[in-house]
N, C-alpha and C positions, 0 to 999 in steps of 0.2 A: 739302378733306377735313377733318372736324374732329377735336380734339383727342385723344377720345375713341378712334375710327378709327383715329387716328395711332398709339395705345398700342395696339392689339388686331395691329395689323399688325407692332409692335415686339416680338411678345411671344418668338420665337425665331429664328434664324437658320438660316437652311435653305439647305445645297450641296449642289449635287446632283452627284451623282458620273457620270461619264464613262466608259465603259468600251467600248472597242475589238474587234472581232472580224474573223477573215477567215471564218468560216464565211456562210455565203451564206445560209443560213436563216434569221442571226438579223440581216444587211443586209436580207433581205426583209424582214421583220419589225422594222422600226428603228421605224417610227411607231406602234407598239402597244405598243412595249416599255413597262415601267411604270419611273416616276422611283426611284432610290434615294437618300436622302436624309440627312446628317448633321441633328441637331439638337444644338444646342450653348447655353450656358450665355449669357445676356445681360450677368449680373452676376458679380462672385465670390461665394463662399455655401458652404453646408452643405447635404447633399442632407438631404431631411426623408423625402421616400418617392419611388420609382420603381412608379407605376403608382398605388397605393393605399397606405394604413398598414395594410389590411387585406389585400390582394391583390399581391403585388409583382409586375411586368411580369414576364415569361420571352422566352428568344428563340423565335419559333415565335408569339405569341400576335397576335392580330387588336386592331387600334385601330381608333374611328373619329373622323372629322374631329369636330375641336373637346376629342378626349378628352382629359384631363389627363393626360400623360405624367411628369412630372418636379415636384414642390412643393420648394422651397429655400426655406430657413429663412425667415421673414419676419418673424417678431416685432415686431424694430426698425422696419421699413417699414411694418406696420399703426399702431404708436406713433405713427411719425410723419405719419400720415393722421389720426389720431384731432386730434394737434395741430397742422394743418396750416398755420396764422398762424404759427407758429416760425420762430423766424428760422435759414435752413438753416445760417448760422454757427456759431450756437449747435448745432444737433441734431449738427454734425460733431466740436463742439467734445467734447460728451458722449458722440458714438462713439469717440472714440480714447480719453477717460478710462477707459471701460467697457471697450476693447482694452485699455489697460495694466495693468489693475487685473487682467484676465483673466490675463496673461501672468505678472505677479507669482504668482499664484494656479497656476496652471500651471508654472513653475517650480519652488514649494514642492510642488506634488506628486509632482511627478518626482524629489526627493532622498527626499520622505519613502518613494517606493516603492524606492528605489535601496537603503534604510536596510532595507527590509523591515517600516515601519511602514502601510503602506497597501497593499488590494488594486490588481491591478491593472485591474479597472473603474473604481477612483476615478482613477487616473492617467489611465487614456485618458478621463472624463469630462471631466477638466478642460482633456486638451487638444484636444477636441470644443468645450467653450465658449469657448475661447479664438479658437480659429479659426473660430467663427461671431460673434465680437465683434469679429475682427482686418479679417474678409469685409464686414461690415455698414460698419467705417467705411470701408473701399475702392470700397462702392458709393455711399455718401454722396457721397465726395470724387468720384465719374466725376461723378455727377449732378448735383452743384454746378458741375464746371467748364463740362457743356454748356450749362446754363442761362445761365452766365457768356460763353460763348462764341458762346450763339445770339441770331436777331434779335432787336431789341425790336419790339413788347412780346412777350415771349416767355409760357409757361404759367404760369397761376398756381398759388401752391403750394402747392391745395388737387389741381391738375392735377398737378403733377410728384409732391406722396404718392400717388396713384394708380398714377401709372407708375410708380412704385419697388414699387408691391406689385404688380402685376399684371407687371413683368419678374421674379419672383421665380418664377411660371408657366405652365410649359412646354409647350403644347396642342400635337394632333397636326393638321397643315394640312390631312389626307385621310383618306380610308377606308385603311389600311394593315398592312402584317405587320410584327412585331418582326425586324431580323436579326441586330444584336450589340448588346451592352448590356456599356458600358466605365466604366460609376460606378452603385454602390449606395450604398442608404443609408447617411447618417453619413459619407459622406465628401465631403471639401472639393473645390469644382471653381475655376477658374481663367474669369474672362470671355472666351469663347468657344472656351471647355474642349467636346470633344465628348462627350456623355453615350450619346444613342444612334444608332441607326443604322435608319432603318426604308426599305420597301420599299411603293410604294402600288399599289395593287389596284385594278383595275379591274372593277368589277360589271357 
């Protein structure tokens, strides 16, 4: 399987949920039943949009395979495709600067809105970018130690800035219906945080 493949297949994680019955209808009915499926977060992150920037998903609404469900921030991970020769020490070494620097920064806004000198849009802006500076280097450091921890020769990394962007989005595996939706936009998720909840359909 190449490299390539490897990332496409990496792109979400999908449990599929189990669900019990004594009703004899829906025993008859077990092999037709349609899979319902968690979809959850690869990296930690900041959500950018649910659905579209334009369209946000609803519960109720029709996906189809391959469609984009979930975009988390990526900035930093395009960055570091653009300079892929970097040495992933250094790009980790400058995400965590960029976290503290955030955090500082975040801090000072949280007194000055405590003071009543700031709205409070600018408070929660800063601690939006804090946590998508604090998320970026979290995902640096996973992805340093797998590469640290897998075979040699392992991906090159112009291959691993790829997978860092392409785990940043979340496609749908099937033709499928919305059934719950537990993160919107602007908020921070956890690696293997569940976002949503879809149900697939059979045509």
């Amino acid at each position: 399987m190449s490299g390539r493949l490897l990332a496409i297949v990496s792109l979400f994680t999908i449990t599929t949920l189990a669900s019990s019955s004594d009703d004899p209808a829906q025993k008859g009915a077990k092999e037709g039943t349609a899979r319902t499926v968690k979809v959850t977060a690869q990296v930690p992150g900041v959500i950018d949009f649910v659905g579209s920037t334009s369209k946000p998903l609803a519960v109720g609404d029709r996906v189809a395979k391959g469609q984009v469900l979930v975009q988390l921030d990526d900035v930093l991970a395009k960055i570091d495709r653009q300079a892929g020769g970097v040495d992933p020490q250094r790009k980790l070494k400058a995400a965590h600067l960029l976290a503290t620097e955030s955090e500082h920064r975040m801090t000072r806004a949280m007194l000055l809105f405590e003071a009543g000198a700031i709205a409070r849009e600018d408070k929660d802006a800063a601690i939006l970018t804090h946590n998508k500076y604090r998320n970026e280097a979290a995902t640096l450091q996973r992805l340093l130690e797998l590469a640290q921890a897998g075979p040699k020769p392992g991906p090159t990394p112009f291959e691993r800035a790829d997978l860092a962007v392409e785990m940043h989005c979340l496609r749908s595996p099937f033709n499928g219906v919305v059934r719950a939706i537990y993160k919107t936009r602007g908020e921070g998720v956890k690696s293997s945080e569940t976002i949503l909840l879809i149900e697939e359909v059979r045509e």
